[in-house]
C-alpha positions, 0 to 999 in steps of 0.5 A: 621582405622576409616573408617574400624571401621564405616563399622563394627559398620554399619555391627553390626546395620543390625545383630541387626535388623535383630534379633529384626524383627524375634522376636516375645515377646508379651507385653499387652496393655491397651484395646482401645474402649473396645478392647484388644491389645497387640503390638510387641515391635518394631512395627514388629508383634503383638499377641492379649492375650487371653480373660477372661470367665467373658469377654464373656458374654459382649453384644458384641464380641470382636477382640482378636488380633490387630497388628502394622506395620511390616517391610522388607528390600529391596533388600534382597537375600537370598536364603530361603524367608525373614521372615517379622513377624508372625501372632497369635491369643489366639484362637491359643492353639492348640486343635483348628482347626484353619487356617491363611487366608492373602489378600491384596496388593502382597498376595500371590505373594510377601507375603506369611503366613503359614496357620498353624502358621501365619509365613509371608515371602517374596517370592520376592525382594523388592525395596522401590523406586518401592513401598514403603509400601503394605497394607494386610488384616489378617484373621483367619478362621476354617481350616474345615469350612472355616467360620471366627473365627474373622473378618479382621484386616488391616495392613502395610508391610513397605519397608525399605531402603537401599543405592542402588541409586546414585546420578543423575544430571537430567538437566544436563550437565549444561552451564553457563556465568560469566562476565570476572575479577569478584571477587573471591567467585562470584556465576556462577550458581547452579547444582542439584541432585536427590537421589532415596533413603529415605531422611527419614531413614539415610544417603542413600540420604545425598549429597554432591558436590565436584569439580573434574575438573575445579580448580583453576579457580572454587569451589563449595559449598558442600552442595548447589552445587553453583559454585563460581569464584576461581580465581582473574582477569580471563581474557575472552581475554586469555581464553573464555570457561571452563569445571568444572566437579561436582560430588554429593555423598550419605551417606554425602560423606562418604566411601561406598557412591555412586556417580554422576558428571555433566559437566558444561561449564562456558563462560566468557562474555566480558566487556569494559576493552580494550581501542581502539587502531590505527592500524597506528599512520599516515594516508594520503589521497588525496582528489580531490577538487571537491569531492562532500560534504558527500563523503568519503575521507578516512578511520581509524580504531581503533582496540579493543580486545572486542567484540560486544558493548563493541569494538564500538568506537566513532571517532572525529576530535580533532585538525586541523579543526577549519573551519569545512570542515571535519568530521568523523563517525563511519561505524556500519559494520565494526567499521570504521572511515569514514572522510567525506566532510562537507564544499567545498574544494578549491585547489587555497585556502588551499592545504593541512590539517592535523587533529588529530583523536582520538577514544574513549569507554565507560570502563567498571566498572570491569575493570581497567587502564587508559583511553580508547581512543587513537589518530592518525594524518591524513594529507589531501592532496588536489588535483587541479581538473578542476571546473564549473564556479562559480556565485557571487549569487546563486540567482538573483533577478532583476526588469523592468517595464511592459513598457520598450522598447525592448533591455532594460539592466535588470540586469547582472548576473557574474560568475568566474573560480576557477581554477588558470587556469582563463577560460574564461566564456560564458552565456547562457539562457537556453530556457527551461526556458524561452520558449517564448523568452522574454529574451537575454543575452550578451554571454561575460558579462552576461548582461541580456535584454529584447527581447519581451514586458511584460505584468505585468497583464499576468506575474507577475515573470519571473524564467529563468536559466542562464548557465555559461561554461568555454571556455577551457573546455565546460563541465564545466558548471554551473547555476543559477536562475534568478528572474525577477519581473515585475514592474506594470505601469498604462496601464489598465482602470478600468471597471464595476466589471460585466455586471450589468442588473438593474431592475426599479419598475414603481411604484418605488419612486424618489431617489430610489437605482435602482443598485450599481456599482463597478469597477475593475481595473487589474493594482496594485498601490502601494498606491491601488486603487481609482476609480472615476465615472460620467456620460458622458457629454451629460448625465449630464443633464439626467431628469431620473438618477443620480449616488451617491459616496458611498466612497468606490469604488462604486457608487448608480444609483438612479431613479429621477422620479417615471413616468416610464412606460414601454409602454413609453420606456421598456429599458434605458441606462446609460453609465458611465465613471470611472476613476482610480488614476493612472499616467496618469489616466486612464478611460473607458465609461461602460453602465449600462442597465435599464429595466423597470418591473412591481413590487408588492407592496412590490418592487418585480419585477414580470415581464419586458415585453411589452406584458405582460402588453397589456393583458387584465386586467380582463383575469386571469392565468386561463384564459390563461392557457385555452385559451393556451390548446385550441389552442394547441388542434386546431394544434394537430387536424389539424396535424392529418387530413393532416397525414390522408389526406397524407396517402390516396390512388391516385385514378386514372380516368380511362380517364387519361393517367399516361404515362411517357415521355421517359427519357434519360440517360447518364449511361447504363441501366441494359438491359431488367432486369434493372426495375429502369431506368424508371417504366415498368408498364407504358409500360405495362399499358399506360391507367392512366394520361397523366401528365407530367414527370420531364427529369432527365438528364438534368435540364431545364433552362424554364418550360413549360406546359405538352401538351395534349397528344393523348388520347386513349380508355382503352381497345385499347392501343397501346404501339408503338403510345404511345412511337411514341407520346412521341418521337414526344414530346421530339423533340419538347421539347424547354427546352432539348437539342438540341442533343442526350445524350451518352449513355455508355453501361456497363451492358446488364444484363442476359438472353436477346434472342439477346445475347451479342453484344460485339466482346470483348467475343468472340474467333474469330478475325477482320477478321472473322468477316462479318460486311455486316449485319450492312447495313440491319439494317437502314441508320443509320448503314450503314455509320458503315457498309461501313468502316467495309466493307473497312477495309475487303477490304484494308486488302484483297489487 
């Protein structure tokens, strides 16, 4: 019944204001700025009164007519055009030709005005959302001439609005997280809808929210739309995610409103209000004892409802390990306890373990109950393994004097097996370590000795590696380092710190520093070193020098006279004995060279040679540098006249015989086309000197004069004399020979008129061969001729 009478009331309202925008009752107003108005009551149209005759003669002219805002509601649909207001001037009183002329926004297309009565309808529907006022321009003219009886008025349509949008949820649908067992009234989040309509003018944009799905869990505040919890102790472990379901409705929910709904999907975030929880009260593990330290031995696992941050336990051992050979940590991964090894097991020692574990988080403010740990046993179960013989002393540190014999005992390393088995053991010296071999060691009782002679000075520490095996099982084994220090004995005699060269000043003064002397010494006493110096025996009573003590380690050497010179003796030598402190002492004899130089005044040393002295006195630098120029002119000119000399042409006398002895060689020349046997242009031109050649097959044991050979005219030269000659020559010759040399003939070179004289080219065999040739060629042949010849002979019978 009351929702009834609101539509009725609503529907009377829009008769009412229909009825007042036809309307057109005219009310005078007070002229503004010198004008006369009169304005619709309303504000729908307005008509402008007529003016007075006595008004006309005024010096200006005066608009008749000014109206207000009119109005027409959107969405109309009627079937005839909407009446928005009518336009009339004073001028109107019809015996007047007048015309109503209507331009601006959406005239003549959404407005439209009878010319005659100055009626303005709208041709169109209007929606206020789309635009929400025009603005037009008002004229009246002649209706013959068209020329303007007043000049425009501006004036405002106005759209009103009517509830025709509904409500929407522009951003959504909505997501949205609350932490689990919030308080009831806690906000979740916020939703927002837009309405279209004018906030302005009535209900038609008034909204209010309501709650369609999601109770009783939620609520939402009608008005700002903020969803709040509903219910006590929502739990995310029984239920993560909810579906609310908001509406929003216009005309501030009352009946004929329109409406619109949004989901929002609202998780429930996790807290810590979920203690960890054993998945098993005992746990047993068996762990061999040697499993190395920080291995895992075993797992455990608390398990927790909540998730992320909130399920990560802590894990400790509360009970059972006082000596600390376990400990336990949490795995990131899977949330694990991992029980590592922290300390050695020993099966022989203690077998078996049991430890309390207990697992704790941190619980969460919103949450309620007890605390959030809880507690499981684990029992170690220890099993025996086979283990590497174990020393008394990781490290071993022992000392020998550098002087001790061969086979000295330096020490004893010791090593046991752990196992209640009791292996024996073995040692060893593993020579990587000790490449040189100084060092043996007992195989049974680990004694270590020495086996070569030590040198402190060379090494001072010997590191070698002693290995210990079990007999019954040789992988088993084990090591240790051995530290051997060397002990320092005095067996090295100090000696100069460096070969001193001093220098001595002719003019230099008695009891003047001539050098300063130390000494060194590679041994290292304890109590660091002394060092005591004096001159040999035969050198106590030296006229020329002295040493002084300077009380550190060293010594002064200072000249006794100031008469040397260096024509008399250019260089002295002191030999020094230096003791050090040791036991015994030990000493050496150093030599301390002396020269003497000239100096300068001021004890500069200029120069410590004999020569240098001798020059002249009044010869300068100048001079000398002259004289040096000079002389090394003189060499460049004579290298230049011998390199000429050298480079001249051999002039040859035309009586001189240049003839060679013939040579003879032990390797066949190249036949008529081998040129470096012997110079063919001898034979070719015999005419030049008749000197004397070198043989160069042999290599005389006595030189002997070449003989004046037989002479002959330039122009009657006789090759066969000449090589008659020099045979005759070569068989008188007392330095060669007194037989023929071998000649092997390997290459007859190319072209030669007699051919080859090999058989070994040719196609025809022995027996073909007719060898009675070779008695034709002289009795040095014929013997050759006759064996061939009873070859042919033997062969025919």
């Amino acid at each position: 019944m009351p929702k009834r009478s609101e539509e009725m009331l609503m529907d009377l309202w829009m008769s009412l204001l229909l009825v007042w925008i036809t309307c057109v009752p005219c009310v005078s107003v007070t002229p503004i700025t010198g004008q006369s108005k009169s304005t619709q009551t309303g504000g729908s149209t307005a008509v402008a009164s007529g003016l007075g005759e006595g008004q006309r003669l005024l010096s200006r002219a005066k608009r008749g007519w000014v109206w207000n805002q009119m109005f027409v509601l959107e969405e109309f649909s009627g079937p005839d055009p909407i009446l928005v207001g009518r336009l009339h001037t004073d001028l109107d009183v019809g015996s007047k030709n007048i015309k109503y002329v209507l331009a601006g926004e959406g005239a003549g297309t959404i407005f439209a005005i009878n010319e005659l009565t100055g009626d303005i309808h709208a041709m169109k529907r209007l929606d206020r959302e789309e635009k929400a006022e025009y603005t037009l321009t008002a004229q009246v003219i002649n209706a013959d001439t068209d020329e303007p009886l007043e000049p425009p008025s501006e004036f405002i349509i106005k759209v009103q609005d009517i509830n025709d949008n509904p409500p929407q949820f522009i951003e959504g649908p909505y997501r949205a997280s609350v932490p689990e067992m919030s308080a009831v009234g806690t906000p979740v989040t916020r939703v927002t809808a837009t309405d279209a309509d004018d906030p302005v003018y009535g209900n038609s944009a008034k909204l209010v929210y309501s709650i369609l799905e999601g109770q009783p869990y939620f609520s939402v505040d009608p008005n700002s739309a903020t969803i709040k919890i509903a219910l006590h102790g929502m739990d995310r472990e029984m239920r993560e995610e909810y579906l609310v379901v908001i509406q929003a409705k216009d005309m501030g929910g009352h009946m004929g409103g329109l409406s619109g709904t949004t989901t929002v999907t609202i998780t429930l975030t996790d807290i810590n209000d979920n203690p960890p929880k054993f998945s098993k009260s005992l746990y047993e593990f068996i762990i061999p004892e040697d499993l190395p330290l920080g291995k895992m031995g075993g797992k455990v696992k608390a398990n927790d409802r909540d998730i992320g941050e909130n399920a990560k336990s802590t894990y400790n051992v509360i009970e059972g390990n006082d000596q600390g050979v376990f400990e336990i940590v949490t795995d990131p991964q899977t949330q694990e306890g991992i029980l590592r090894l922290k300390k050695p097991l020993d099966y022989e020692s203690k077998r078996a373990y049991t430890l309390k574990v207990e697992a704790t988080n941190i619980r969460s403010e919103l949450s309620s109950g007890g605390p959030f740990k809880d507690t499981a046993t684990v029992k170690v179960v220890v099993e025996d393994a086979d283990e590497p013989p174990v020393f008394s002393k990781p490290l071993y540190l022992l000392e020998v004097n550098e002087n001790a014999p061969i086979n000295t005992v330096i020490g004893t390393v010791t090593a046991r097996d752990p196992d209640s088995s009791g292996s024996l053991v073995r040692y060893s010296i593993d020579r990587h370590t000790d490449m040189e071999r100084q060092f043996n060691i007992n195989f049974d009782d680990g004694k270590i000795t020495l086996a070569k002679a030590l040198d402190r000075e060379t090494d001072m520490w010997h590191n070698i590696t002693v290995t210990a095996t079990e007999v019954k099982n040789h992988s088993q084994v084990s090591r240790a380092i051995v530290a051997i220090r060397v002990m320092d004995i005095n067996d090295n005699a100090p000696e100069f710190a460096t070969e001193y060269e001093a220098f001595l000043c002719e003019n230099g003064k008695p009891g003047q520093v001539i050098q300063t002397v130390s000494a060194v010494d590679k041994d290292d006493p304890i109590q660091g070193h002394y060092f005591d110096y004096r001159l040999v025996p035969e050198m106590l009573n030296n006229p020329n020098f002295t040493i002084k003590n300077n009380q550190d380690n060293s010594i002064s050497v200072l000249a006794k006279h100031d008469t040397f010179r260096r024509q008399k003796q250019e260089m002295y030598f002191l030999p020094i004995i230096v003791t050090d402190n040791g036991n015994p002492p030990m000493s050496s004899t150093n030599t301390l060279t002396i020269r003497v130089c000239g100096c300068s005044k001021e004890g500069i040393v200029q120069s410590c040679n004999v020569e240098a002295y001798v020059l002249p006195i009044g010869l300068s630098m100048g001079a000398l540098i002259a004289i040096l120029a000079c002389i090394i002119l003189l060499l460049v000119v004579l290298f230049v006249t011998l390199r000429r000399h050298k480079n001249e042409p051999l002039i040859i006398k035309d009586d001189e015989d240049v003839r060679e002895n013939i040579i003879r060689y032990d390797d066949e020349g190249g036949g008529e086309e081998d040129t470096e046997a012997f110079d063919i242009a001898t034979l070719q031109n015999p005419d030049g000197i008749n000197g004397y050649l070198p043989r160069k097959d042999i290599k005389p044991d006595l030189q002997f004069m070449p003989r004046a050979g037989q002479h002959s005219g330039p122009n009657g030269v006789d090759v066969d004399e000449f090589i008659n000659v020099r045979l005759h020559e070569a068989d008188n010759d007392p330095t060669a020979p007194p037989y023929d040399s071998i000649q092997i003939y390997g290459y007859e070179g190319r072209g030669s008129i007699a051919g080859s004289l090999s058989s070994l080219e040719t196609a025809s065999s022995d027996s073909d061969q007719n060898y009675d040739y070779l008695r034709e060629w002289g009795p040095r042949f014929r013997r050759l001729g006759e064996l061939y010849s009873v070859g042919e002979s033997d062969r025919e019978t």
